[in-house]
C-alpha positions, 0 to 999 in steps of 0.5 A: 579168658584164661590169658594173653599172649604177649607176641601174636596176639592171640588169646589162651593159656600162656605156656613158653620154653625158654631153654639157657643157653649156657650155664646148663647142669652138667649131665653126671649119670652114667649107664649105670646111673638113673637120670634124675630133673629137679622142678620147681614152681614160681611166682615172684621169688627172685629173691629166694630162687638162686639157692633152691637151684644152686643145691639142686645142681647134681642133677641131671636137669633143672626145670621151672615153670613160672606163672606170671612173675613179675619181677626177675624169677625167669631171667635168673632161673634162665641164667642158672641153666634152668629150663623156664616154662611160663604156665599162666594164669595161675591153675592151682598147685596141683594143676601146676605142680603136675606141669612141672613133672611133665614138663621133666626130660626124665621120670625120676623127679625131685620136686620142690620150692624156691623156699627149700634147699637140699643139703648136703648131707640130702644130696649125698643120700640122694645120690647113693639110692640113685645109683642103686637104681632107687632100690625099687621104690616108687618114691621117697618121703623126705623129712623137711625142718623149717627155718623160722624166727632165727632158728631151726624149728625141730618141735612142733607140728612143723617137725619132722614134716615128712613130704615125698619130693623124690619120685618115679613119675611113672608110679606118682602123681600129685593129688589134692585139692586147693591146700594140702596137695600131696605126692600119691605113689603106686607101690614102695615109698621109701624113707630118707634119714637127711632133711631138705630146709625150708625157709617158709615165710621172710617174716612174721608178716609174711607168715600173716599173710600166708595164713589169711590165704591158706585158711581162706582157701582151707575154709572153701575147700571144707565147706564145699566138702560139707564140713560145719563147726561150732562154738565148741570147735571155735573155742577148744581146737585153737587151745588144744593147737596151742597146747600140742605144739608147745606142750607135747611137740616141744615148742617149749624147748624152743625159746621165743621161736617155738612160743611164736609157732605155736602162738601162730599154729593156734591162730590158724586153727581159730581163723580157719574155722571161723571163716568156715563158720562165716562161709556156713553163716552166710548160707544159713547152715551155721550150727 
């Protein structure tokens, strides 16, 4: 049973649209400009939604699909002029994501969270290519730089942390599988030289609690790909994370911030495999 209609009782997916009726971006193409939706997902984000639509107000619509929140997402997307499509229980970020981009009125997309921001400097950028018509390209890679711990992470494995937001949904879909989806384009990817923010996680706290699910669902996904790991692995790949974040990539340079984001990569590193490892366990197929 995947879920219950709240009006009419009847029982299936739930997936309603609900249109604003002021507050609605303002059409700013002209003949000679592509049209362009901004999609987002959400799940309980009241608190971080407001700036991610506020910097995506250039374009020409602005879509969120939501799966189940249960605090105010919907009423404040709704009241900022979004178009709020429910999508839930909750499919996957894949499932979800390639919703939201069906979901859009027009084929140029520009994706994203309610933990990013397009800049200004973005946006002016954005609007350049557009107006030339996206110069041929299928999509474009984005740099994004993380916000963490007081400061901009510029070091590390966050950075610059290049993701294709803006595509041509005719020539790109998302792709992947329970972590580390992505946008997989058919033909030219350009390059934008502007960063989108990204503001990840409210606290150390929160990072926790992000790491315990993804490294969970990392585990899954692997094992069922037939990925096993060892003692050696349990005991290198976390040092080597450590030493390539805050040695190599400059996490050094950084202060307590960068110290904090490598301590936190090599974290993940070591519980990823050891749950891998437990999972292996658990069936007898531990090496």
């Amino acid at each position: 049973m995947t879920g219950l209609r709240h009006r009419g009782g009847s029982i299936g997916r739930v997936r309603r649209d609900h249109t604003a009726k002021k507050g609605a971006p303002e059409s700013t193409y002209t003949a000679r400009v592509t049209p362009l939706s901004a999609v987002l997902i959400t799940k309980d984000e009241e608190e971080r939604l407001p700036a991610a639509i506020e910097s995506v107000r250039f374009c020409d619509e602005i879509v969120v699909v939501d799966s189940g929140s249960t605090d105010r997402t919907r009423d404040i997307a709704g009241a900022a002029g979004a178009r709020v499509i429910v999508n839930a229980p909750w499919p996957g970020f894949v499932v979800q994501r390639n919703v939201a981009v069906d979901a859009a009125r027009h084929d140029w997309v520009l994706a994203l969270d309610a933990d990013e921001r397009v800049t200004p400097a973005l946006r002016e950028e954005i609007q350049a290519v557009r107006a030339r018509g996206f110069e041929g390209c299928g999509g474009y890679r984005i740099p994004r730089v993380a916000h963490y711990l007081g400061r901009w992470i510029r070091a590390t494995d966050w950075y610059p942390d290049p993701q294709i937001r803006l595509f041509d949904r005719r020539r790109a879909r998302w792709q992947g599988e329970l972590v580390h989806e992505s946008v997989r384009v058919q033909g030219t990817v350009g390059r934008m030289r502007a960063e989108m923010e990204h503001h990840p996680y409210r606290d150390v706290s929160h990072h926790l609690q992000k790491i315990d699910n993804y490294t969970s669902l990392w585990a899954t996904q692997a094992y069922a790909a037939g990925r096993r790991t060892g003692y050696l692995d349990l005991a290198l790949a976390p040092a080597w994370a450590f030493l390539r974040n805050y040695v190599v990539k400059g996490g050094f340079r950084l202060g307590k911030a960068g110290l904090g984001v490598s301590s936190l990569n090599a974290y993940y590193t070591y519980t990823k495999l050891a749950k891998l490892d437990e999972l292996s366990l658990r069936n007898g197929r531990s090496r």
